[in-house]
Structure formats: C-alpha cells, structure tokens
C-alpha positions in Angstrom: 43.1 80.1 -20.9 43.4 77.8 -23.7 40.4 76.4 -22.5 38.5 79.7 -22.7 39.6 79.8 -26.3 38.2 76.1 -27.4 34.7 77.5 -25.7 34.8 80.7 -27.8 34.9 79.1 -31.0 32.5 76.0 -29.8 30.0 79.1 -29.0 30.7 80.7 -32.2 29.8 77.4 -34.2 27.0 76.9 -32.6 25.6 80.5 -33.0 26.8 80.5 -36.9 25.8 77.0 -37.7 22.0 77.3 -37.7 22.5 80.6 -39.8 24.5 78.7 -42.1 22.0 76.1 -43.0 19.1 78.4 -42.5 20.4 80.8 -45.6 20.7 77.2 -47.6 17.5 76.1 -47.2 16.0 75.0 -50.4 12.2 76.1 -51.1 10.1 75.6 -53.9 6.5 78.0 -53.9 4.4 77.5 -57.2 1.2 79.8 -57.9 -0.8 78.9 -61.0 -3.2 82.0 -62.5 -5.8 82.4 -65.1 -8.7 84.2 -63.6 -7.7 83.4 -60.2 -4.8 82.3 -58.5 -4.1 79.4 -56.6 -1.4 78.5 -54.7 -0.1 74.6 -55.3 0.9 73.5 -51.9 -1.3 70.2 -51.2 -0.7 67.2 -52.9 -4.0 66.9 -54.6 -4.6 70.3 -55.5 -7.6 69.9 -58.2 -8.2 73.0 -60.5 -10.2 73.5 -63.7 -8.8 75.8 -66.1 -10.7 77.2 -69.0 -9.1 76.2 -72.3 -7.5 79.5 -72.4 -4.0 80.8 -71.9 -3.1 80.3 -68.0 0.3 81.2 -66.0 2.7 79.7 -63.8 4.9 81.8 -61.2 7.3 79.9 -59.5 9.5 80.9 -57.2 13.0 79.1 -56.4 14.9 79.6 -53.3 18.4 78.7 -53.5 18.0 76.0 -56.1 18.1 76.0 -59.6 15.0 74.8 -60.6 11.8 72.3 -60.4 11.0 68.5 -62.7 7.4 69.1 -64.1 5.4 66.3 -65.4 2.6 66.7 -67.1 0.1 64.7 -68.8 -3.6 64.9 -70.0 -4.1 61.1 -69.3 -4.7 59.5 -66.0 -1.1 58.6 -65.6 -0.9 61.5 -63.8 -2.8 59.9 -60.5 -0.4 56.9 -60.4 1.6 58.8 -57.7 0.6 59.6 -54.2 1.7 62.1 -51.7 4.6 59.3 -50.3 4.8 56.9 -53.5 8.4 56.9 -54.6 8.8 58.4 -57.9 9.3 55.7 -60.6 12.3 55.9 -62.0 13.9 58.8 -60.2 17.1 58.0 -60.6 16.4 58.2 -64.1 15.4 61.4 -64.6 18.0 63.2 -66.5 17.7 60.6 -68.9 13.7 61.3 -68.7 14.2 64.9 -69.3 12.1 66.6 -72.5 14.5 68.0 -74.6 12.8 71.4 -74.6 13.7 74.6 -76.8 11.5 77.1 -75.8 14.1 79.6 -75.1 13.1 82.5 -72.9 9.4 80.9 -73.4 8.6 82.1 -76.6 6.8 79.5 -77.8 4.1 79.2 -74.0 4.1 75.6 -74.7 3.5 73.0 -71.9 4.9 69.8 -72.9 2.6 66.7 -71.8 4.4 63.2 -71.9 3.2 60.0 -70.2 6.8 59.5 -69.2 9.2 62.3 -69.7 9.6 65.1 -67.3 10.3 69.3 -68.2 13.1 70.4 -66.2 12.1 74.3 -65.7 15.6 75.9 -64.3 16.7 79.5 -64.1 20.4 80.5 -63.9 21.3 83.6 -64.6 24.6 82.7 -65.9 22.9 80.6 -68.4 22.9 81.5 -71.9 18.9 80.5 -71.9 16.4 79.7 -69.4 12.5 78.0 -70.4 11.0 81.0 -68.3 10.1 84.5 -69.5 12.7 86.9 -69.3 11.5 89.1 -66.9 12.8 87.6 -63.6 12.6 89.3 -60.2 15.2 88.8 -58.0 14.4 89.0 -54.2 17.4 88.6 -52.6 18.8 85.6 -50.2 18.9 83.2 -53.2 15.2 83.4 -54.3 14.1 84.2 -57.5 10.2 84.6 -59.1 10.2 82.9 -62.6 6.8 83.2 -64.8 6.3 80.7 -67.3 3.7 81.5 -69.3 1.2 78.7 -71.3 -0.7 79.4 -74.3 -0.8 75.9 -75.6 -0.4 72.6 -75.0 2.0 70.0 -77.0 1.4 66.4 -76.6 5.2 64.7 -77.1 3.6 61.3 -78.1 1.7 63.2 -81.1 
C-alpha cells in the first residue's frame, strides 16, 4: 500500500513538472513597423527604415524585460549569432540611465558601449514603454515603444 502511495505522487510529479516549467518559459518576440512590419527573429535581420518615426512592439513572456544596444556605427557588427557578449557580466553597470518615462520623449538612445534596458512592471512606478500595454494572459505582455528620434549618448 505504501508503495502505491510513493507511485501516486512520483506520477503526479511527473505529470505537473513539465506544466510547471512550460508556464515559466521565458520568450522574447520583437516586431519593428514603419510602413511594414517585420518580425526580428534571425540574427542578421537587415532593414532600411526611412528617416521617419518607426515603432517597436515587443512582447515579453514571463520576464521583465529586453538589453537593447544600439548604435549608428559599425560597432554594431562586432557580434555574431554565437560571439559571447563583451562584457556581459557588466551590464548593469553598462546600462543608459534613461528618463523617458512612459516614452514621452520616442528617443532611441545609440551608444557604442552602453546598453537601454527596456522593462515593463506593472508595479513600477514608471516603465520606458508607452502606456498603453496589453496584457494577454500566462505572463505575456505587448509593450510598444515608439521612436521619433534618435539621440547619440557620445554627442
């Protein structure tokens, strides 16, 4: 009997533990519009934007947001798909102080060496995306972040 028991609760880990870890899987699914949209899922995803306003929908799945680096020079293409980012475990050091509350401003910052941290939490008292989130449930959130210019840190 006791037995019986241990296998009952062996089965029922097994049945809950890929549940468990499937509703904590961490996802990341950015989408960059102007007159089209393009979804940024390769590596090297080239695109030519018109120097005009563009947009950036990003949507976050049970984390609390994404490190964006940007940069107009060719710094930029010193990374490949499996290069180890320099400096990782720098990063919060690295990090752009940024003030664009609720994105007022649609700045982009662009830095040869710092890094935007883009989160969204809605406990926060602030958040760099716009404030019209769209919660879908499970964890995942769609933020928009919109760019209407661009501000070079090293100027």
């Amino acid at each position: 009997m006791k037995t019986h028991k241990y296998l009952d609760k062996i089965f029922l880990l097994i049945i809950l533990a890929p549940v468990i870890c499937f509703s904590q899987q961490k996802a990341v699914i950015i989408k960059l519009s102007q007159e089209e949209t393009y979804t940024l899922n390769d590596f090297q995803t080239n695109i030519t934007l018109k120097k005009k306003s563009f947009r950036f929908r990003i949507m976050l799945e049970n984390m609390d947001g994404v490190y964006v680096f940007a940069s107009v020079r060719d710094s930029v293409y010193r990374y490949t798909e499996t290069s180890p980012i320099r400096d990782f475990s720098y990063l919060k050091i690295l990090e752009l102080r940024e003030e664009d509350k609720f994105n007022a401003n649609k700045e982009l910052s662009l830095s040869e060496t710092g890094w935007s941290y883009w989160f969204y939490n809605d406990s926060a008292e602030w958040h760099p995306f716009s404030r019209s989130i769209v919660p879908l449930g499970n964890g995942r959130v769609v933020c928009t972040k919109s760019i209407k210019e661009l501000y070079d840190v090293a100027d």
